[in-house]
TORBA-974549 format. One record per residue (C-alpha): residue number from 0; residue in one letter; z, x, y. Coordinates in steps of 0.02 Angstrom, whole numbers, plus 50000, padded with zeros to 5 digits. Each point is the difference from the previous one (the first is absolute). Last residue first. Example, Ala and Ser with C-alpha at 12.3 -4.5 7.8 and 13.67 -1.06 7.14 Angstrom:
<atoms>
1/S/50357/50684/49947
0/A/50033/49931/49828
</atoms>
This chain:
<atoms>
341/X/54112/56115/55236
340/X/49966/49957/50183
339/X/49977/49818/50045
338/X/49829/49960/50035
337/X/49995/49900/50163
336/X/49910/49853/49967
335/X/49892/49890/50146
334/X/49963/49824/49923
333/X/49842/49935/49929
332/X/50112/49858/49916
331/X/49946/50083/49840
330/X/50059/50184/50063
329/X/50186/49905/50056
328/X/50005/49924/49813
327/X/49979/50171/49927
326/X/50123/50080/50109
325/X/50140/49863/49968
324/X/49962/50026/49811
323/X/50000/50193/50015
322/X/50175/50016/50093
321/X/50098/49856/49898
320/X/49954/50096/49844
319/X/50078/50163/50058
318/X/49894/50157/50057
317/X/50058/50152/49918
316/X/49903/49948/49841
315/X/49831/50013/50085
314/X/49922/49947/49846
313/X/49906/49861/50100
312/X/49919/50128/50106
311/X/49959/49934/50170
310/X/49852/49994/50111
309/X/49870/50037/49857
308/X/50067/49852/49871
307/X/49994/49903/50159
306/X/49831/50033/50075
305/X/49930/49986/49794
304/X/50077/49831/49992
303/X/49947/49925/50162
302/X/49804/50080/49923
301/X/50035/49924/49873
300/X/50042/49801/50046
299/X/50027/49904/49841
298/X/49996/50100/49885
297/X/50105/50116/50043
296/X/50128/49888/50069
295/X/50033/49973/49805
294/X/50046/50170/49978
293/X/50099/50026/50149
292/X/50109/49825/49933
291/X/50029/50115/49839
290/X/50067/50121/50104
289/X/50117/49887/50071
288/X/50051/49930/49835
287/X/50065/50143/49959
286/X/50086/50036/50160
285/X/50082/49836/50005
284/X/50086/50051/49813
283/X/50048/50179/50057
282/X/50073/49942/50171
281/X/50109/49856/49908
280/X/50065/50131/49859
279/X/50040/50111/50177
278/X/50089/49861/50092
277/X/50105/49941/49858
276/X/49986/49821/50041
275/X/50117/49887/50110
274/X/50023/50115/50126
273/X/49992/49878/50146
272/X/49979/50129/50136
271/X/49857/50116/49907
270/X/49957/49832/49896
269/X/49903/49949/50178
268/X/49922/50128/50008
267/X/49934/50003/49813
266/X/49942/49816/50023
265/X/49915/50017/50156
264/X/49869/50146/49930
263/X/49975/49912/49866
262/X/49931/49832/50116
261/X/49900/50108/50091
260/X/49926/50076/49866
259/X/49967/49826/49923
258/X/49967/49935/50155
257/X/49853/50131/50046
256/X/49949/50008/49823
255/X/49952/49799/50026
254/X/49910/50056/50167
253/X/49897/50113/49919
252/X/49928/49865/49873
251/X/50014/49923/49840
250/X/50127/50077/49918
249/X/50052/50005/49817
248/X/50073/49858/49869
247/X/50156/50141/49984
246/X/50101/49850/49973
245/X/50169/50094/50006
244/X/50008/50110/50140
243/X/49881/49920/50092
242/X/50155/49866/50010
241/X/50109/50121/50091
240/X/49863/50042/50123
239/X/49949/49825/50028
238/X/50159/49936/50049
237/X/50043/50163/50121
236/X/49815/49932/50084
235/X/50084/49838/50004
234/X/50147/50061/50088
233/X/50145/50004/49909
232/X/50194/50029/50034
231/X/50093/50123/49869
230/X/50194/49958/50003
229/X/49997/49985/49804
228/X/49987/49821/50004
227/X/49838/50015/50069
226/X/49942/50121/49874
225/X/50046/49913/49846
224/X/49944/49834/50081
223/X/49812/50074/50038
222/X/50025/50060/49807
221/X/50029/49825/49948
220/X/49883/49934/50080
219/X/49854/50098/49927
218/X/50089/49982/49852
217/X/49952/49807/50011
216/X/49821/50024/50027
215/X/49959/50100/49856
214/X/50114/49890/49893
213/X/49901/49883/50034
212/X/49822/50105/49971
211/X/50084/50034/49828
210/X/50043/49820/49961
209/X/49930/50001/49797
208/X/50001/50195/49977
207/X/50169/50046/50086
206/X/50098/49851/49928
205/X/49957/50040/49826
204/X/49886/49906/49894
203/X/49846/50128/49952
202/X/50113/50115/49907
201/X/50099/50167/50054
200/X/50190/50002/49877
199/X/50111/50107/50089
198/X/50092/50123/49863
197/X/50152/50025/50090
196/X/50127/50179/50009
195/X/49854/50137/50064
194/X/50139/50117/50041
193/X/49979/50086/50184
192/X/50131/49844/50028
191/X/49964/49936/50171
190/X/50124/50001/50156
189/X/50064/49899/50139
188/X/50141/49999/50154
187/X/50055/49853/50100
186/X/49979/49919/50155
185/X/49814/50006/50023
184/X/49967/50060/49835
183/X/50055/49812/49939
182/X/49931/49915/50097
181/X/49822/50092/49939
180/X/50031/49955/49847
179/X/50034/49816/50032
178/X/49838/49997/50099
177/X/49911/50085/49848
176/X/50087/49863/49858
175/X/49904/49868/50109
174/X/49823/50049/50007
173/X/49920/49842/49884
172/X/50115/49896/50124
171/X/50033/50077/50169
170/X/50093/49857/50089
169/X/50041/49918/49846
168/X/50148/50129/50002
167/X/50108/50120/49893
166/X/50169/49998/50064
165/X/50118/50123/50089
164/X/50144/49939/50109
163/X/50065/50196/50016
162/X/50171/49994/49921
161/X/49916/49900/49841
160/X/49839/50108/49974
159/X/50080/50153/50010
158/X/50132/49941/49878
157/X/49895/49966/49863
156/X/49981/50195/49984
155/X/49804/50003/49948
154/X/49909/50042/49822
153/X/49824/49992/50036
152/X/49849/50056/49868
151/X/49954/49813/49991
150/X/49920/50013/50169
149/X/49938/50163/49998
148/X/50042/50057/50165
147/X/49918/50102/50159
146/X/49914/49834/50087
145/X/49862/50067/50082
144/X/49953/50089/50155
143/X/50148/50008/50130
142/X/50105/49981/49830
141/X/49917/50170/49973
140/X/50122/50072/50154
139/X/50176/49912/49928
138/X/49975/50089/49819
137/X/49961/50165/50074
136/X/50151/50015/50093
135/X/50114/49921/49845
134/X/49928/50111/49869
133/X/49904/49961/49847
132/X/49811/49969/50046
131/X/49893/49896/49876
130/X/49930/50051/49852
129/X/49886/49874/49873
128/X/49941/50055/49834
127/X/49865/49898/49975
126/X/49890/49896/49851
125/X/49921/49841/50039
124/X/49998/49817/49918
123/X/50151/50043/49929
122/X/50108/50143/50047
121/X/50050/50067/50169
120/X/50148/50132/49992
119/X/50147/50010/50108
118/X/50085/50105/50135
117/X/50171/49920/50014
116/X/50089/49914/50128
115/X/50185/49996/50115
114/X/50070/49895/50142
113/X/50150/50007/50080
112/X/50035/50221/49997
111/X/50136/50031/50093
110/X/50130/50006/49856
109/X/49888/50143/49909
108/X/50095/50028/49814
107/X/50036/49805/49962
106/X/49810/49976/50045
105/X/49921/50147/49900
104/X/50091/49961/49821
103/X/49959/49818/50024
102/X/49824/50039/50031
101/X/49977/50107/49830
100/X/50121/49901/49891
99/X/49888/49809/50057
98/X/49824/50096/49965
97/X/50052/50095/49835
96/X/49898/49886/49881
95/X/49850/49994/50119
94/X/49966/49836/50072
93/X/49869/49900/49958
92/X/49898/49887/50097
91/X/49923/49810/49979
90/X/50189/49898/50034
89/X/50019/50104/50169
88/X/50181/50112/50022
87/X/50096/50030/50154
86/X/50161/50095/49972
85/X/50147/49916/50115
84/X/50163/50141/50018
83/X/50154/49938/50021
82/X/49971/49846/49870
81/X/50047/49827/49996
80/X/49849/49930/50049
79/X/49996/49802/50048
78/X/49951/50048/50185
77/X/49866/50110/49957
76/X/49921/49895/49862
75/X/49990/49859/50143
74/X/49925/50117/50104
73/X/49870/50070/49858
72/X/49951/49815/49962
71/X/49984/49950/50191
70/X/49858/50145/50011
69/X/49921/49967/49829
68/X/49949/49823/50014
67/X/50118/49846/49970
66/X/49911/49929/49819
65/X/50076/49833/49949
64/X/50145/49996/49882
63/X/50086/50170/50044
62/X/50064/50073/49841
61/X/50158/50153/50043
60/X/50017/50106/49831
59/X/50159/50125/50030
58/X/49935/50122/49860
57/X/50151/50111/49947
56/X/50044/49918/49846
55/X/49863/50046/49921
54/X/49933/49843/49885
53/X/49801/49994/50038
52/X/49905/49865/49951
51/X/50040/49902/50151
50/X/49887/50144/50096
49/X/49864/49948/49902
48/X/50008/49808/50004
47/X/50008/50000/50184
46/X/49844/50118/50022
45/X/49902/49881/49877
44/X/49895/49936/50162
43/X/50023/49878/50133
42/X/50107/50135/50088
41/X/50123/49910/50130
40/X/50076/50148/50060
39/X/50086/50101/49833
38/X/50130/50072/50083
37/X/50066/50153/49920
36/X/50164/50095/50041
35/X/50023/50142/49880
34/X/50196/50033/50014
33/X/50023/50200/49994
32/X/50138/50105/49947
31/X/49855/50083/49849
30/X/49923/50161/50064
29/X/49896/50053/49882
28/X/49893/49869/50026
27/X/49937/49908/49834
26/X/50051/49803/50065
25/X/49890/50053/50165
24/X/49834/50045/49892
23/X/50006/49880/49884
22/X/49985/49850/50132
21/X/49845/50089/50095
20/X/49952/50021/49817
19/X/50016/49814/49960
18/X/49940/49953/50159
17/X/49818/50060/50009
16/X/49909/49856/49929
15/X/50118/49852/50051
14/X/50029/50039/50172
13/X/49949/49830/50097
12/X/50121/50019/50125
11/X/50140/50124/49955
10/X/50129/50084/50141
9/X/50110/50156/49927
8/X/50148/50058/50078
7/X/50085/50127/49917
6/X/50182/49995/50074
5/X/50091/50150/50006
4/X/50214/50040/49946
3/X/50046/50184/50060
2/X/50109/50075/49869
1/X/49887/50054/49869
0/X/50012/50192/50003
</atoms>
């Protein structure tokens, strides 16, 4: 049961109130062929003295003298590992006492999967059970949206990351765990836990709350990249589509629903030849949002709406997605339309 060796990698800066449980948590696994790598990066607080309290032989205890930042701490952890499989862990979160057993047990039974999460639970400052999608398929279409992992919920084959050059980057700092996801379902498979395996600790300091806009703007560009790489290639109206996705900040006049439609309707053609999503998951998830684009057009030009809404039936289900969007952009340009028969 405890053949595979993992690394817990665990980066500290300025830890000191949440670290002793973060610490407890790992050294009461389960599971116990582990080293816990932690690298205290220049922390100007008691975070050094705490994790020299501990004896456990297992805890690899790397001190940087001046602080390095996250993103060249975790690739430096990365190459020092030891492990097959790397589990991610954060110094202010707690991980469930079966976590490591649970992840393990999946990964040596599914070979093809690289990368691997948990649903979690948000404690704290705010209280949330958190579930995110499972499979593969629907993994790769929300990270068109958002990034799909809990960050310290991640166990990954150390492997992937080696044979394929992959790093995180300053590139898309505050963002940059969701461009190495998303490298990873590129050329790889992933999956979450349904378990809820880390406590995630919600307070005012985290990355998302201090440089949210940031990271705002860097997932924007990391998505773009996700789909370029991917074979898709993008128009700015396909830019605006996939990023209405997301932002959901609303419209602001016909001709923004025009691109946005447009841009949809682009995307799922051009995924008919690439086939990089699962066309039908892809179809459902435009088509929601398509509806909810009707909805907004309703207020801002009516009677446009009303023609439409009159014209054709949204819930036409024998029509595909690709067939009402490009009909719906032709009536705004003021086109002819031939209603296709149902």
């Amino acid at each position: 049961m405890e053949n595979t060796f993992v690394t817990v990698l665990m980066p500290v800066y300025n830890g000191q109130f949440f670290l002793k449980e973060a610490i407890d948590s790992i050294l009461n696994q389960s599971y116990t062929n582990f080293e816990f790598l932690i690298i205290n990066d220049g922390s100007t607080d008691d975070s050094e003295k705490i994790i020299n309290s501990y004896t456990d032989h297992r805890i690899v205890f790397i001190n940087n003298a001046e602080n390095k930042g996250l993103i060249e701490t975790l690739n430096s952890g990365i190459q020092l590992s030891k492990g097959d499989y790397i589990a991610r862990m954060d110094a202010d979160d707690i991980s469930l006492v079966n976590r490591i057993e649970k992840q393990v047990e999946f990964l040596d039974q599914n070979p093809e999967i690289g990368l691997l999460g948990s649903n979690y639970t948000i404690f704290g400052d705010k209280l949330e059970d958190v579930e995110y999608p499972l499979v593969h398929d629907d993994l790769k279409l929300a990270c068109l949206m958002y990034n799909p992992f809990c960050h310290p919920s991640v166990m990954f084959r150390k492997s992937v990351l080696e044979k394929n050059k992959i790093c995180f980057e300053n590139k898309y700092i505050h963002a940059e765990e969701y461009k190495v996801w998303s490298e990873i379902l590129s050329i790889s498979k992933g999956h979450n836990l349904s378990e809820k395996l880390i406590k995630y600790r919600f307070h005012a300091a985290q990355v998302s709350q201090v440089h949210a806009q940031k990271q705002k703007e860097v997932s924007k560009l990391i998505r773009t990249e996700y789909l370029k790489n991917a074979g898709f290639e993008l128009t700015e109206r396909d830019l605006l589509a996939v990023w209405n996705l997301q932002e959901k900040e609303g419209l602001q006049s016909v001709e923004t629903a025009t691109s946005i439609l447009t841009g949809m309707e682009s995307i799922i053609k051009q995924n008919e030849s690439i086939q990089f999503f699962d066309s039908i998951k892809l179809n459902k998830l435009l088509g929601h949002h398509y509806k909810n684009i009707l909805l907004e057009l309703k207020f801002l030009d009516n009677v446009l709406y009303e023609k439409y809404k009159n014209t054709v039936r949204i819930e036409t289900i024998s029509w595909t997605m690709r067939q009402k969007l490009s009909i719906f952009a032709k009536y705004i340009k003021g086109k002819c339309i031939k209603i296709p028969k149902s």
